[in-house]
C-alpha positions as CSV (number, residue, x, y, z in Angstrom):
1,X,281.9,15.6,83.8
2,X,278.9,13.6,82.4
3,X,275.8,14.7,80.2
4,X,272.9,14.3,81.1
5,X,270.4,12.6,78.7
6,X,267.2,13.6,78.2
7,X,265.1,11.9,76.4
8,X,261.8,14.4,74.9
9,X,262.2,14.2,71.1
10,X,264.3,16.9,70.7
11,X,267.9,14.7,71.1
12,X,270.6,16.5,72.5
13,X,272.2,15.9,76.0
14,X,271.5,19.1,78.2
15,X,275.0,21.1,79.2
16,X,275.2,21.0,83.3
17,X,275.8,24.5,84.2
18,X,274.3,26.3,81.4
19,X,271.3,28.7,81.8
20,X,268.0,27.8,80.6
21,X,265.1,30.0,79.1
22,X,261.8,30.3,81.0
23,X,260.6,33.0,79.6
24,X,260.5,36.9,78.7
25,X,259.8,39.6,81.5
26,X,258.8,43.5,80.6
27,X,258.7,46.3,82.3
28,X,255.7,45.6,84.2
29,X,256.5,42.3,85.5
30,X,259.8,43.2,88.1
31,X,262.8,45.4,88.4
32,X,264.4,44.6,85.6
33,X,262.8,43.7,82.0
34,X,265.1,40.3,80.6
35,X,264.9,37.3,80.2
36,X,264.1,34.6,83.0
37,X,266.7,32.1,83.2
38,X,267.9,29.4,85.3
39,X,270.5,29.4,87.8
40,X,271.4,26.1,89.7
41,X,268.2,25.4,91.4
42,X,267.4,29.2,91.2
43,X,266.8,31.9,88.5
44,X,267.7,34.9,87.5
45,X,266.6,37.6,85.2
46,X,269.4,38.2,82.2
47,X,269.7,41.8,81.1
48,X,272.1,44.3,79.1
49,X,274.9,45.3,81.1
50,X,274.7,48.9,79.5
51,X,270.8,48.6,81.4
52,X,272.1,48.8,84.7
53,X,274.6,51.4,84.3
54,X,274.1,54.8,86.3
């Protein structure tokens, strides 16, 4: 597998497969308060496990 190179100052190759940050979500803004991530060419919303329970 390759790394991809970016090239934006910061300098570090970005990790194919990992999950990015996008942003924080409360209550108000969904089902689920987390954190907005990516997902392959999706997102998702990362939460507690112990949140979901019940």
């Amino acid at each position: 597998m390759e790394d991809i190179a970016i090239d934006d100052g910061r300098g570090g190759p970005l990790v194919p497969g990992a999950h990015r940050v996008v942003r924080t979500l409360d209550a108000t803004e969904g089902p689920f308060p987390g954190t907005l991530v990516t997902n392959g060419d999706g997102v998702a919303v990362r939460v507690e496990a112990a949140a979901l329970g019940g």
